[in-house]
N, C-alpha and C positions, 0 to 999 in steps of 0.2 A: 583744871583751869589755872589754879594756885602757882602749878608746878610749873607748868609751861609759862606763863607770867614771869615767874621767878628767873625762868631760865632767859626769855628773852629781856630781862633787867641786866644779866649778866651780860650778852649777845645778843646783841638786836639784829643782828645778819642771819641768826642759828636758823634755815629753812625748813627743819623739820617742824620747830617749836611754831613756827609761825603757820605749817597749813595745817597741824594740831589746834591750833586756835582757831584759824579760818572756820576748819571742819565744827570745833564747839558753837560756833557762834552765829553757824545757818542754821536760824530759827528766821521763823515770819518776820519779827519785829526786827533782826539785826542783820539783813545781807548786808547792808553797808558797810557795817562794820567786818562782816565777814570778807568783802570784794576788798575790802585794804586792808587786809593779811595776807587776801592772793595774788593782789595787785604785788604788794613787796615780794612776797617769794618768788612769784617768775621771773620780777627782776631782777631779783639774785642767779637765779638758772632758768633763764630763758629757754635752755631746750629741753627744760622736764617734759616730756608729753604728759603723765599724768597729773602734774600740777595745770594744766593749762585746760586737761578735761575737769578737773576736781571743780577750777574755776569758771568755765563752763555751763557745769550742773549749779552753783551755785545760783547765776548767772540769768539760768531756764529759769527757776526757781522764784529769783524775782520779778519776772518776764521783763528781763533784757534779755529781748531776743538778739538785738544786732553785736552784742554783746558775747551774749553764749555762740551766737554762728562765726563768730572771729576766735573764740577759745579752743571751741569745736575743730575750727579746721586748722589752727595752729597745731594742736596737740596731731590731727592725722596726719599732717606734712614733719611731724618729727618719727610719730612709727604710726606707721600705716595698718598695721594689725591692731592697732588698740582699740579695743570693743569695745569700751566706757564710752571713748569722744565716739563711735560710728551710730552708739545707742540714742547719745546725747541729741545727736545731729538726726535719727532717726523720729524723736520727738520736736523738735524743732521743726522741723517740715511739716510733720502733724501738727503743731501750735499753728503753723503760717498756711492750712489750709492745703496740703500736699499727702494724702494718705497715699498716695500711690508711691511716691519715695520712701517715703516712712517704713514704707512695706518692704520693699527692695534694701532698705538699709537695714532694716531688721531679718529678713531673707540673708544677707549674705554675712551676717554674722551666724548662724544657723548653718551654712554650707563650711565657714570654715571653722564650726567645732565640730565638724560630721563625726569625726572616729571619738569623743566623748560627748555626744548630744546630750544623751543622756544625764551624766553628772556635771556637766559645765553649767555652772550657775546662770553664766550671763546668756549662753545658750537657751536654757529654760523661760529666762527672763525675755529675751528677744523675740520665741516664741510662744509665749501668753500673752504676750503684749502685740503681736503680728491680729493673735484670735480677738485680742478686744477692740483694735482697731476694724477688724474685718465685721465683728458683730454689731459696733457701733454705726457701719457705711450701712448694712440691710438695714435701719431702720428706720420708717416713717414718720415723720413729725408731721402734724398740721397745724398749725396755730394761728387762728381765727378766733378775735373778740365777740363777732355777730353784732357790734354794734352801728347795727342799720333798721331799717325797716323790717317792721313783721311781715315773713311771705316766707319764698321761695331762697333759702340758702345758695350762696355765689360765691365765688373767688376757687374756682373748681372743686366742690362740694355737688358729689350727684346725690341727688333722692332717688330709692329706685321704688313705689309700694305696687305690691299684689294686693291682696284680698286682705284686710287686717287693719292692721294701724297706719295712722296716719302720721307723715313726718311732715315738720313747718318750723319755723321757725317764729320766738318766741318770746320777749324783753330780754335781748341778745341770750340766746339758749337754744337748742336743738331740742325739740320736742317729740316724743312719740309718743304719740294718743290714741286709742280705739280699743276693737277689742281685740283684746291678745287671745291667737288660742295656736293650733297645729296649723293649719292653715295658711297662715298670715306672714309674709314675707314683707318686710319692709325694710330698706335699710338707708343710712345716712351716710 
């Protein structure tokens, strides 16, 4: 940090020196500080596409999203193969409630490393990140306080009981009471 300090005391223009700081200085507490190092370096070279993704990912990072989708697709309208801003832009969708693009944008970064899938980083990363999003769409949430009346569980909650326990509801709580044995089929 010293260094680059140093160097932009010399040159306050030097663009490397400054997305060198940018980059040290996204931590939680300091985007801001980091978005004006990236802010300056673009506008020193406006067509860097990976400065405009680096800025970007910063960007997600602090959830500015309108933010990261304006960096995001600056950097793809400079090179259109660049997998950082398509990655960037594939979480982005996923932040804004879009797994189904999210999917397709991390899909076609995976078709176009086909001939090194295998060892291409971003490749890998595109698809782990395809299976987390896919494993996190199967899954069920329900979440119900129960704070109503004791009975009959509502808000599309079935009881189903056979021979066994009893399900009710209970100082907000799903209860199952009786006797349990092989038999006994109850479920909430």
């Amino acid at each position: 940090r010293e260094a680059y300090q140093a160097a932009l005391d010399q040159e306050l223009d030097f663009v490397a020196a400054l997305e060198r700081m940018a980059a040290l200085t996204n931590a939680p507490e300091e985007y801001a500080a980091s978005e004006r190092y990236y802010e300056r370096a673009v506008s020193l070279e406006p067509k860097n596409a990976e400065l405009w993704s680096r800025r970007g990912w910063n960007a997600l990072s602090a959830l500015e999203l309108g933010l990261a989708r304006t960096c995001f697709e600056r950097a793809r309208g400079l090179s259109a193969g660049l997998g950082a801003a398509r990655a960037g832009l594939a979480w982005l969708h996923y932040a804004s409630g879009d797994p189904a693009e999210a999917l397709t944008l991390f899909g076609e970064i995976v078709d176009d490393s086909r001939a090194t899938a295998d060892s291409d980083p971003l490749a890998l990363f595109a698809r782990d990140q395809s299976a987390r999003i896919q494993d996190h769409g199967s899954k069920e949430v329900f979440r119900d306080r129960f704070d109503r009346q004791d009975g009959a569980p509502q808000n599309g909650w079935t009881v189903q009981m056979g021979v066994g326990p009893e399900v009710s509801l209970r100082d907000g709580a799903i209860l199952v009471a009786g006797q349990h044995d092989r038999g006994g089929r109850s479920r909430a």
